[in-house]
Structures are given as C-alpha cells and as structure tokens.
C-alpha positions in Angstrom: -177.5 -68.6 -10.7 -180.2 -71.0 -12.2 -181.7 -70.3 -15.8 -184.3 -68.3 -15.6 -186.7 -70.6 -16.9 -186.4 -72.8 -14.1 -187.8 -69.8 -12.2 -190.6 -69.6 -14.4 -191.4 -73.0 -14.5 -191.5 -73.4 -11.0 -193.0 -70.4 -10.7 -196.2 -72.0 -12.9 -195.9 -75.2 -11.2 -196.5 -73.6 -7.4 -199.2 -71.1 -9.4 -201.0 -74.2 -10.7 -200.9 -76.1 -7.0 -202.5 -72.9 -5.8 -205.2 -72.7 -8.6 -206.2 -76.2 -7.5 -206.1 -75.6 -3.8 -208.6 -72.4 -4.5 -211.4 -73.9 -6.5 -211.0 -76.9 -3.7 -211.7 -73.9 -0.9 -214.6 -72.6 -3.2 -216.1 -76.0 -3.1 -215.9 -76.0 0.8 -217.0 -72.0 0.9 -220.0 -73.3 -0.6 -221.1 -76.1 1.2 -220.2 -74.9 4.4 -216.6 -76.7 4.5 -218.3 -80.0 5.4 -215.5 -81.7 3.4 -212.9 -84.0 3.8 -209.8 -82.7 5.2 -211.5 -80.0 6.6 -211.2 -80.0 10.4 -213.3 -77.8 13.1 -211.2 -74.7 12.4 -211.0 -75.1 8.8 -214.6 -75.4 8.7 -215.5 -72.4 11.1 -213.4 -70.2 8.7 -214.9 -71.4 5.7 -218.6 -70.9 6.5 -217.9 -67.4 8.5 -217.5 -64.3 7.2 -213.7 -64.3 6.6 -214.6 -67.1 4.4 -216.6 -64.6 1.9 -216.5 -61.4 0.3 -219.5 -59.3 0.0 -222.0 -59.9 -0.9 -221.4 -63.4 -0.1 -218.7 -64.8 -3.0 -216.2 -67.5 -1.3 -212.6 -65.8 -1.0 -211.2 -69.0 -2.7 -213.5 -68.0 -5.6 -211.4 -64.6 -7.2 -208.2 -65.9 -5.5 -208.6 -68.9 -8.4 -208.4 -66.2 -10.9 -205.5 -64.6 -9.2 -203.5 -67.7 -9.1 -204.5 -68.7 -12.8 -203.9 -65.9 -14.2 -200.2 -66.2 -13.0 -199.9 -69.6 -14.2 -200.4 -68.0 -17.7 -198.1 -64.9 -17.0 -195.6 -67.6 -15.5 -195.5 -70.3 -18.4 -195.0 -67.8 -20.9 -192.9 -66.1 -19.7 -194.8 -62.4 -19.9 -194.1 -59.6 -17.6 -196.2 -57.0 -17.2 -197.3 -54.1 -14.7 -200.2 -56.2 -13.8 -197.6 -59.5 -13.3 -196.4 -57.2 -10.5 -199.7 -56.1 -9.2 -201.2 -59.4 -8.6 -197.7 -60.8 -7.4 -198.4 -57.9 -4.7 -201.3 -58.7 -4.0 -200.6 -62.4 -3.4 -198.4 -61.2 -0.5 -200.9 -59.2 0.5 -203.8 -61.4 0.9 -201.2 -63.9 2.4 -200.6 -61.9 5.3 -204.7 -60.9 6.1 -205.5 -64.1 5.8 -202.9 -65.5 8.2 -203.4 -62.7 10.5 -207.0 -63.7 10.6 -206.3 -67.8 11.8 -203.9 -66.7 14.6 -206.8 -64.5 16.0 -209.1 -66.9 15.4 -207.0 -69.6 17.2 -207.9 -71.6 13.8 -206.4 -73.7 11.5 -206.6 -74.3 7.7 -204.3 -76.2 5.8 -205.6 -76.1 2.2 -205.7 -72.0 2.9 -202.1 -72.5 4.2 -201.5 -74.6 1.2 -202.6 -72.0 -1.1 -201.4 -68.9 0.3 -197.8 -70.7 0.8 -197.7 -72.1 -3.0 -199.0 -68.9 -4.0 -196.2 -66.5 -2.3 -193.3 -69.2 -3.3 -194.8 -68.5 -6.9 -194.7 -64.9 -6.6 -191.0 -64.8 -5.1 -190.1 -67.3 -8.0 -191.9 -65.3 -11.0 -190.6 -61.9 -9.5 -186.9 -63.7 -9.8 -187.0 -64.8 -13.3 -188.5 -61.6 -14.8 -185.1 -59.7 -12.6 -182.8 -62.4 -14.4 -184.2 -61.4 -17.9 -184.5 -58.0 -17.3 -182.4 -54.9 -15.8 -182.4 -56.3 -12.1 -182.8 -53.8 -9.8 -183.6 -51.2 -12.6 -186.7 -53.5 -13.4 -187.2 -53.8 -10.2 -187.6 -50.1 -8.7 -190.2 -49.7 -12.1 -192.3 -52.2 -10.6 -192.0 -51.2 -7.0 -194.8 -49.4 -8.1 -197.4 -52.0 -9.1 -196.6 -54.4 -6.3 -197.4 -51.9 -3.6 -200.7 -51.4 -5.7 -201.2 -54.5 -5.5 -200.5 -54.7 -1.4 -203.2 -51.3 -1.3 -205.8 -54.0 -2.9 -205.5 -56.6 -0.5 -205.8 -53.9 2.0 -209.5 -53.6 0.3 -210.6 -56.7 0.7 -209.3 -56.4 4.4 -211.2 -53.6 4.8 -214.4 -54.8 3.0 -214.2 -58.3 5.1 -213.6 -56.2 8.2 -216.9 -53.9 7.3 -219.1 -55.6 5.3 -219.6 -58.7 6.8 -221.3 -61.1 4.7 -223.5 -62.0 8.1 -226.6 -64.0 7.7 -228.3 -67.1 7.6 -226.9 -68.2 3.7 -223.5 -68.1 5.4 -223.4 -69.7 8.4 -223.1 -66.9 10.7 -224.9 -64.1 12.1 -222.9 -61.1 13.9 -224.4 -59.6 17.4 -223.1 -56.7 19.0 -220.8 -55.9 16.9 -218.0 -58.9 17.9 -219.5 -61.6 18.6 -220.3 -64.1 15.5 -222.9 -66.6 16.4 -222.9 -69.6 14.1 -225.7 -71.1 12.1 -224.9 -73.8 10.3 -223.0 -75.7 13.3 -225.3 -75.1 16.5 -228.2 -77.1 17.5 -231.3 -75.7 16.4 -234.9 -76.2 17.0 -237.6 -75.8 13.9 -237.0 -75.3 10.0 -233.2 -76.3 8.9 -232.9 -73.9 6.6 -235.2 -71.5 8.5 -235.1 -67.6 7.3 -235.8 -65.8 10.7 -233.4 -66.9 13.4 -233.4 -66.9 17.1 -230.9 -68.0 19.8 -231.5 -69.0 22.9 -228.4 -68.7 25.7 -228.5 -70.9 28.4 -226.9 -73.0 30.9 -227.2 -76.7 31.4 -227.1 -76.2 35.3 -230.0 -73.5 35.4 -233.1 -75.1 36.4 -235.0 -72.2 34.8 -233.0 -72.6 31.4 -234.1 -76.7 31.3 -238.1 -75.5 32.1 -237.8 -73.3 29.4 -235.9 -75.7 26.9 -238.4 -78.5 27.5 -241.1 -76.3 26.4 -239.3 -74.8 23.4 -238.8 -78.4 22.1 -242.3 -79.3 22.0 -242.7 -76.2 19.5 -240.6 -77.7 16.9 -243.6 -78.0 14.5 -244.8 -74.5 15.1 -241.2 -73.1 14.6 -240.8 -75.3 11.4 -244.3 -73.9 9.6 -243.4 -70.2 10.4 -239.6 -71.3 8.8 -238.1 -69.9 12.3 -234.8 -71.8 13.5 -233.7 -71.7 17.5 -230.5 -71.7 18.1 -229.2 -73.0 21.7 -226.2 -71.9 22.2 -224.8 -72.5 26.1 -223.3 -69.7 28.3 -222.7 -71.4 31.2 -222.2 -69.5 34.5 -219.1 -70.3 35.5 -215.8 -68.3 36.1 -213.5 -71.6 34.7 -214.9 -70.7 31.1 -217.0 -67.7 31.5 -214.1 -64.7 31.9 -216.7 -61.8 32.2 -217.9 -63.5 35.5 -215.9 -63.1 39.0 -216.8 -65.9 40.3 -219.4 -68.5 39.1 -223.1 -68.6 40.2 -221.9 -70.9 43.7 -224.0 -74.8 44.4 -225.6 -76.0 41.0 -223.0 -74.8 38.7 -219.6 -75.5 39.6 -219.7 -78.0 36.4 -221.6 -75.6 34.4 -218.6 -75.1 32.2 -217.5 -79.6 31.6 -221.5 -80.2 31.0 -221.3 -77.8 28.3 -218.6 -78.9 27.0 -219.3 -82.3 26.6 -223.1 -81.8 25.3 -222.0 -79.4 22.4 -219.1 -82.3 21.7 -221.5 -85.1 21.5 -223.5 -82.6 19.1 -220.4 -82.3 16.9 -219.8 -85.9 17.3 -223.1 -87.3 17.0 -226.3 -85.6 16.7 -229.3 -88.1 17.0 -227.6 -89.3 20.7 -227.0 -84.9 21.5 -230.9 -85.2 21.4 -231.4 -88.3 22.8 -229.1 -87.8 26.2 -230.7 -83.9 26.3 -234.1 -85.6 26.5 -232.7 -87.5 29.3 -231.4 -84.4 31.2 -234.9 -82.1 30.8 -237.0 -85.0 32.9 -238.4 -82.8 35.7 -236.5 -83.8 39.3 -233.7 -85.8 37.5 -230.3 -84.2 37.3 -227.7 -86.3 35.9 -224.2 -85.9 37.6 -221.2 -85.2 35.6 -219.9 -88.8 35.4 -223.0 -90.7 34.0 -223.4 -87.6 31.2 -219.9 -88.4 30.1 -220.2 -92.0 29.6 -223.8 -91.1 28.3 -222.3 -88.8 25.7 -219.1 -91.1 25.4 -216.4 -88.8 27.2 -215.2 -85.1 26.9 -214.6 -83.6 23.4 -210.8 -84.2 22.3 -208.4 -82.3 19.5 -210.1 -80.2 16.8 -213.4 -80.8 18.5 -212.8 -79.2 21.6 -211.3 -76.2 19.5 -214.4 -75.9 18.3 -216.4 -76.4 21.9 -214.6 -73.9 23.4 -215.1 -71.5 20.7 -218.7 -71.6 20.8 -219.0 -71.5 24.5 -217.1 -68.6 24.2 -219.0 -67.3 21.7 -222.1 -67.5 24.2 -220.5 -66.5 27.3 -219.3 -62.8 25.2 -223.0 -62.7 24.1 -224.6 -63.0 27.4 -222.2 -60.6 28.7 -222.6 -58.3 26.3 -226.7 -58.2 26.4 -226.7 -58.2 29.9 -224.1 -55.1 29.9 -226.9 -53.2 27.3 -230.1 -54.3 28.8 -228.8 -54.7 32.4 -230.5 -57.5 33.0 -227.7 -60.4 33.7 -230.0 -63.4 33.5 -230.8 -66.4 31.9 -232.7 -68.1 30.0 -231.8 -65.3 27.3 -233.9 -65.4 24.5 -232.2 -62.9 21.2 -234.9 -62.6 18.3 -232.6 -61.4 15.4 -235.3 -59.1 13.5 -232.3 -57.8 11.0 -228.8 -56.9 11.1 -229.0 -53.9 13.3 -232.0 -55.1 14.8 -232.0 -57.8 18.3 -234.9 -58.0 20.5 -234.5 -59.7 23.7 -236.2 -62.1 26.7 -234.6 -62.5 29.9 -234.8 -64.6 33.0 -238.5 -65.4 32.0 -240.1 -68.4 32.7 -244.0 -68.3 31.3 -244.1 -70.0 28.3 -246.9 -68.3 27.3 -244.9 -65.4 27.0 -242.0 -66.9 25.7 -244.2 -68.4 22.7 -245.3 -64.8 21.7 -242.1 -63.8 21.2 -240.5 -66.1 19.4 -243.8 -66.6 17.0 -244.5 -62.7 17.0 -247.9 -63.4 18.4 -250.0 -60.7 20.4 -249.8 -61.6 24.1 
C-alpha cells in the first residue's frame, strides 16, 4: 500500500485544482458566465438559479471555502470530525449538482472539473487518515460526520429547490412555478438593465404577433425612460417543437418551429444582424420564406447553440401552454407583465396597440 503521505499530498493537490476551478465559477456566477470556455449550457447554469444560493451568492463562492479548507486539513495532515463532514459534503454536493445537468440537458466542464477533483480529493484524504489511524475503527467513528455532512448538501438542495434566487440580478425569472424564463440571454426591447420586466410570447408565423412586434419596437425609448425591459421570447405553434399542441396551427406555420430557431441563433450568434433581418421580416405584406431567412441569418444554429435554441423555445412553448391552461385563453400575441414573484398579469390575442401600450406602461386606458 502507498505511504500515506502520498495520499495526502495528492489529496491537497486535487483540493487545490478544485479551489482554483471554484473562484474561476464565482467569476463566471458573477458576470453571467460570459467567459471563455464557457459554452451555452455552462452559461445557462451559471446565470440561473442552480447557479446561486439565496439570496443570490454564486455556488462556486462557499464551495472555494470548502475545497480550501481541505487543502489545509490535507497538507498537514489534520483529521478532524469536520475533515469528515466537509469530505461528506463534497460527495454530496457532487451528486445534486450532477443530478441537476442531466435534467437540464446541460453541460459544464469547469463544474465537472471541480466536483470530480473535489470527490478524488475526498476519497484520497479519507484513505490516508484510515492508513494512520485504526482503519475501519476510525472509520465507523466518522461514519457519523460524513453523513452530516451528506444531510448538508441536502440543504442546499433543498434551499436551491425552494428559494429560488429568481429575478432580474440573476438572469432569470421563474413563471408558473417550472418554467425559468431567462433575462440576461433573450432579446429585449427598452432599458438593459431594466428593473420591471415583461415578456412577450410569440410566433414568427403569426401575422397578429408581427403587428404587434412592429409596434412594441417603436416604444423602445418609452420602455427605456420608465427602466422596463421586453422580453420576446418565441412559442411557435407547431407540433414538431411545441409538445403541448396536437397538431400545429395548419397553412402559415408549418415552419413555425425552423424560423424560430434560426432567428433566436442568429441572436446568439450575432445580435446587430438578429435586429437587422427582424426589421426585414415585420415590413407589412412581405413574408420572407424559409430559405432566404437562412442565408439572411447565415444558416441554422449548430452544436452548443442549438442546445441553447431549443431550450428557450421550449422554455416558451411550456409558458404559453401553461398561461393558456390558467387563463383559458390559448392565443397569441401573449403579453406576461411580471409585477413580482407571485404576481403575472397577462394580454392575450390583442391587437390595439393602444391597449397594449397601457399595459405594458401601467397607463389608464
């Protein structure tokens, strides 16, 4: 069997890796995960709310004092009750969090990084205190510990699956209940940074949706100098991507779901031409076909980008369902005013701007 101090060192070594990869995913918690390396998926988990604990800390943030803590505990070689406890709750942690990309169909390889140096640290530190103490008589008195430990990453399961860090200074606002409708990532109308939020749901093939759109663009300035932002998030009314609908709509939208697609990829991609080429498809009496959007917008989204397509338009699709489902009103344009987080009000299938501009600006009719 090795020295133990080979266990320990390597134990500090994989601790130390971890510590690095954890301020690195603070960094990224805090600007939104706009950072190198950091693909689609990585970047939807970061600036969501499995990224944060409440009220809003990054997760990478006390796992850095985790992990550093057992660098110490590791190069000096100290066991006690709390070495066990956090080693615990390393494998704890390890386990929510990878729980949580697999339902999220996402992907984060620094967070992989981490959690995979961490637990290989914890295995390794665990060994060499066994190989300097009374093996499995040490280890049945720390059994203890390490399942307190496992009961604390349980808490922070529980307090991510609870209380949501949900709002506009993360990235991510939750509707319904499920369904978390981004911020940070969508196209928006009015103040970047904007305080009071609405979404718009829509779909590119809906000649009342592009009426409606055309004249929510012209408010830009109004929606900037009350700090509003307006999201537009497509739901397009198709069975192929839309799974709540039997069929789609019939003529006008068997493509609902491809335009879609590639206008939220040219936004990831590019957004001065996403503006540009939408300009181009709100002209009154022009409908651009399929083909000349595509080679407008450059082709279809591709790899991590179309992760992240699909996820938003199935972000929309759930939303429209499940408004329509509580108001009974299955139309669109849908207009959601988020007033707070228990608090939605809703326009649907309207069409007089005049109407539409009172609501979103809280103006008498």
């Amino acid at each position: 069997m090795p020295h133990p101090s080979r266990f320990f060192n390597t134990a500090g070594i994989l601790f130390l890796l971890a510590s690095a990869l954890a301020v690195y995913l603070t960094y990224a918690g805090l600007i939104r995960g706009g950072i190198s390396g950091c693909g689609a998926g990585c970047e939807s988990l970061l600036s969501g709310p499995w990224g944060k604990v409440y009220p809003g800390i990054p997760v990478g943030l006390p796992a850095f004092f985790v992990y550093a803590t057992l660098t110490g505990l590791a190069f000096t070689r100290r066991s006690f009750w709390i070495t066990w406890m956090l080693c615990g709750m390393v494998m704890g942690a390890a386990i929510w969090f990878t729980a949580i990309q697999i339902t999220e169909n996402s992907f984060c390889p620094f967070c992989t990084g981490a959690h995979v140096c961490a637990v290989l640290g914890s295995v390794a530190l665990c060994q060499g205190i066994l190989s300097t103490e009374n093996g499995w008589t040490g280890f049945r008195s720390s059994l203890a510990p390490a399942l307190g430990g496992g009961v604390l990453a349980l808490g922070l399961a529980l307090v991510q699956l609870f209380f949501p860090v949900s709002d506009s200074r993360t990235g991510r606002y939750t509707l319904n209940s499920i369904s978390e409708v981004s911020v940070a990532e969508l196209p928006s109308i009015g103040a970047p940074e904007g305080d009071a939020i609405s979404i718009m749901l829509f779909d590119f093939c809906c000649l009342h949706c592009r009426i409606v759109q055309e004249e929510l663009l012209t408010m830009h300035d109004e929606f900037t100098a009350r700090k509003k932002r307006l999201l537009l998030l497509p739901a397009p009314l198709n069975s192929k991507c839309n799974p709540d609908l039997d069929t789609s709509l019939g003529p006008g939208f068997e493509q609902a779901c491809e335009y879609a697609s590639v206008m939220l990829g040219l936004w990831r991609r590019d957004p001065e031409t996403y503006w540009e080429l939408l300009d181009h498809l709100l002209v009154p009496g022009v409908f651009l076909s399929l083909e000349e959007v595509e080679l407008l917008a450059g082709g279809p989204p591709e790899g991590e980008v179309l992760t992240w397509v699909n996820r938003q338009i199935r972000t929309g699709t759930r939303v429209y369902h499940e408004t329509s489902l509580s108001t009974g009103i299955p139309a669109l344009p849908m207009i959601l005013d988020i007033e707070g987080s228990d608090s939605v009000r809703t326009l649907q299938g309207d069409i007089d701007t005049e109407k539409i501009r009172s609501f979103l600006l809280n103006d008498p009719h």
